[in-house]
C-alpha positions as CSV (number, residue, x, y, z in Angstrom):
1,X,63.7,55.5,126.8
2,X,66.1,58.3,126.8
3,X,68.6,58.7,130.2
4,X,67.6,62.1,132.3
5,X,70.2,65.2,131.5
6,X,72.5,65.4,133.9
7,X,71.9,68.2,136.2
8,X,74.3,71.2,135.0
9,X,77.3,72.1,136.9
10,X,77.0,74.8,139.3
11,X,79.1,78.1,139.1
12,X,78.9,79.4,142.1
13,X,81.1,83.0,143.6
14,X,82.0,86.5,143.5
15,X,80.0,88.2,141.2
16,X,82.4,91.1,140.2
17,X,82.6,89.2,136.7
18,X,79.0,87.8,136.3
19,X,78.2,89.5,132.9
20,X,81.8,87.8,131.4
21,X,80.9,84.5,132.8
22,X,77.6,84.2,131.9
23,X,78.5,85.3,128.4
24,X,81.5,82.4,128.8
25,X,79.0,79.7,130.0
26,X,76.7,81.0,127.1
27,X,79.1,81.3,124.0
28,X,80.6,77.6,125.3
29,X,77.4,76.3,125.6
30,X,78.7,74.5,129.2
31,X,76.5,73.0,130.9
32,X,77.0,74.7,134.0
33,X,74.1,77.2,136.3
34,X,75.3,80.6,138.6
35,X,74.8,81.6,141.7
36,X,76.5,84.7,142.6
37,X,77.4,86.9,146.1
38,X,77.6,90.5,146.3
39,X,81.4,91.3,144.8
40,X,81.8,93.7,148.2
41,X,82.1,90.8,151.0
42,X,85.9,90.6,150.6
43,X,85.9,93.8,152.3
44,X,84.6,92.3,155.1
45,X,85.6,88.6,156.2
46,X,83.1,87.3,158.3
47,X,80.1,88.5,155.8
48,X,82.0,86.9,153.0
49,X,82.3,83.6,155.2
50,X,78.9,83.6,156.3
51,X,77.7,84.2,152.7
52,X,79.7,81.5,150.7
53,X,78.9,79.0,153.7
54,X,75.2,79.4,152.9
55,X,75.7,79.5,149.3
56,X,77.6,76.2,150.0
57,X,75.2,74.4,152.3
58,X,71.7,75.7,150.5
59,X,73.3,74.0,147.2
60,X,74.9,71.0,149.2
61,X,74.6,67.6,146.5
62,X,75.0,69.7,143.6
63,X,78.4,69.4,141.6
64,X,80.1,72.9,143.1
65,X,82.6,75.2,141.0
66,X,83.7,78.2,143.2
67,X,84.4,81.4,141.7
68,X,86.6,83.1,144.6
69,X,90.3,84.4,144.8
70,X,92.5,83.8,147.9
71,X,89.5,86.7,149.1
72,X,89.4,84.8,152.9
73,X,92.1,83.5,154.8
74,X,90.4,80.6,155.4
75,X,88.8,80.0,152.0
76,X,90.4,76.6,150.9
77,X,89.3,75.0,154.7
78,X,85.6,76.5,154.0
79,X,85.9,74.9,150.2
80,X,87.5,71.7,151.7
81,X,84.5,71.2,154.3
82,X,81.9,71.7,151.4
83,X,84.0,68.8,149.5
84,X,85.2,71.3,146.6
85,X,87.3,73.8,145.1
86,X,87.9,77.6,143.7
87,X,88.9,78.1,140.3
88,X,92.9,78.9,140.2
89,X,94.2,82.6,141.1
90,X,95.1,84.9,143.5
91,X,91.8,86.8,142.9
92,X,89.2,87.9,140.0
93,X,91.8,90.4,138.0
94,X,94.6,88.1,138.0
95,X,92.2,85.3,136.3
96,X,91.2,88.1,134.2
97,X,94.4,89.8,133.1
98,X,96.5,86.5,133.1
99,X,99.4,86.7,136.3
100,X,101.9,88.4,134.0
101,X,100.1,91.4,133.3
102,X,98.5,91.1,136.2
103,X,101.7,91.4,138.4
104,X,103.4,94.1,135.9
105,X,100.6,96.3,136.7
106,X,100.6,95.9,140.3
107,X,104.4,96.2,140.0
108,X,104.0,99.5,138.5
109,X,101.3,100.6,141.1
110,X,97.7,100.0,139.8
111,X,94.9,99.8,142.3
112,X,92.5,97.6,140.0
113,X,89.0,99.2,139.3
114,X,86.5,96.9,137.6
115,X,82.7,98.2,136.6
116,X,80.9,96.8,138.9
117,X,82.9,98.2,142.1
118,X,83.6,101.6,139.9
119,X,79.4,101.6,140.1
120,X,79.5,101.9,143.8
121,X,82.9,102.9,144.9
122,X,81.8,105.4,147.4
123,X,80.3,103.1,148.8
124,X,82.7,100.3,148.9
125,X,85.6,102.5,150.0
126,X,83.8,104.4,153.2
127,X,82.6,101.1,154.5
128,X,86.2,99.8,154.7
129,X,87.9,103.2,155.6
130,X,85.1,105.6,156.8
131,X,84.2,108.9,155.2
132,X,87.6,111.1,155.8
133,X,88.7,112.0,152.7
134,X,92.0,113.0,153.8
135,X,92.6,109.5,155.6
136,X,91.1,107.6,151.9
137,X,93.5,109.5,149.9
138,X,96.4,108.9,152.2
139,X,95.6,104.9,152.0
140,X,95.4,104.8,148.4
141,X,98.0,107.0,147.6
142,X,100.7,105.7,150.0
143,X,101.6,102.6,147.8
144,X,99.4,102.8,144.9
145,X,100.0,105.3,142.1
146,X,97.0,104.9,139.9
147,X,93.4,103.2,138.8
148,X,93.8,101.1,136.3
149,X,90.6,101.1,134.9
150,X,89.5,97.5,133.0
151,X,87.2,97.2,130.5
152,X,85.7,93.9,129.2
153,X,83.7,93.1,125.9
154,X,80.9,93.0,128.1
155,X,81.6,96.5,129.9
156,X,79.3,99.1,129.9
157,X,80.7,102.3,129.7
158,X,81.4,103.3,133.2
159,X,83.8,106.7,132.7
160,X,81.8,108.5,134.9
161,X,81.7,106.4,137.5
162,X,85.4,105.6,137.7
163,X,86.5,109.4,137.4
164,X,84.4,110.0,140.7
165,X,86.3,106.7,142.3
166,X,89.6,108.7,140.9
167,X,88.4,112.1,142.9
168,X,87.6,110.4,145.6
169,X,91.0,108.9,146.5
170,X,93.1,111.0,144.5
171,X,94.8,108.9,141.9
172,X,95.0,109.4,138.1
173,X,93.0,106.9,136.0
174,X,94.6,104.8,133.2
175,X,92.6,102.3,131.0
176,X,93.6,98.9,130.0
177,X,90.9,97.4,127.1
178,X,91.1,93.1,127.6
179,X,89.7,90.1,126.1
180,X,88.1,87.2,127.8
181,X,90.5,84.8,126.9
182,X,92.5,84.5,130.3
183,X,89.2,84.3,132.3
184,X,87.6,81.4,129.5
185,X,90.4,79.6,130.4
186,X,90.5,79.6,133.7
187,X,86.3,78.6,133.2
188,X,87.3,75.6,131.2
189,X,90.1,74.3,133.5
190,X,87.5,74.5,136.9
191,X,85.1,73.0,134.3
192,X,87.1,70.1,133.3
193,X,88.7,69.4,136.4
194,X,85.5,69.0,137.9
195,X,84.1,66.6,135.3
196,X,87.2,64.6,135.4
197,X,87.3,64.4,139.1
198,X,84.3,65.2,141.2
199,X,85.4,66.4,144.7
């Protein structure tokens, strides 16, 4: 009689980077499941609390990777109550870009654009910072001096979309083309750390 698979890992966070992760999990072969949130909480703290909570609790006795920046100021005490942990970076473009570039670039002034927020900037932005243009562009442009456009292998093409995000606050758009290397190992230290060490 064979033993029963053990139940896969679950992956559970922001979905600003589902297509990469999935394609991770899937290339790896890990044995790990998703759940993702709406990659627009972390504009507003107590949705993004209430959300990961309930994505906590409704998979409470599952093994629990979390897929978060430093996006809440409370995030490691909400992880610590649910008895786990967020995979390591300040937030989803550092674990993509790798903190060097990551930091040169905000160094230099980039506002990071990813597709899935390019997709529905307007949104996004006039939810945070209302529907003045004048008052958008004066936020973004006071100490940020361009979009820096990312593109993934799994990226669509979303031009378009990210020179409306560029009208709309008033910054020039630059593009940055990266592999998924930074992010897969990111993936594979959560992974192994929880395997090694359940919380």
């Amino acid at each position: 009689m064979t033993a029963p698979a053990a139940t896969p890992l679950l992956l559970l966070g922001c979905g600003i980077l589902h297509k990469e992760l999935r394609f991770l999990i899937q290339r790896n072969s890990w044995p790990v499941e998703t759940f993702f949130l709406d990659s627009a909480l972390h504009i507003d703290f107590d949705k993004l609390s209430l959300a990961l909570t309930s994505g906590l609790q409704q998979h409470a006795g599952r093994d629990v990777i979390v897929f978060y920046g430093a996006c809440h100021p409370l995030m490691e005490k909400i992880l610590a109550s649910a008895g786990t942990f967020r995979t390591m970076g300040q937030n989803c473009v550092e674990m993509l870009l790798g903190a060097e570039l990551f930091t040169r670039e905000l160094e230099q002034g980039a506002f990071f654009l990813l597709e899935d927020w390019a997709r529905r900037w307007e949104r996004i932005v006039t939810a945070t910072f209302g529907t003045n243009r004048g008052v958008i562009r004066e936020i973004y442009q006071g100490d940020r001096g361009y979009l820096l456009c990312i593109s993934t292998p799994c990226s669509a093409d979303f031009r378009a979309e990210a020179e409306q995000a560029g009208r709309l606050v008033g910054l020039p758009l630059r593009w940055l083309d990266v592999s998924l290397d930074h992010l897969e190992s990111v993936l594979q230290e959560a992974i192994n750390r929880k395997m090694r060490a359940p919380v």
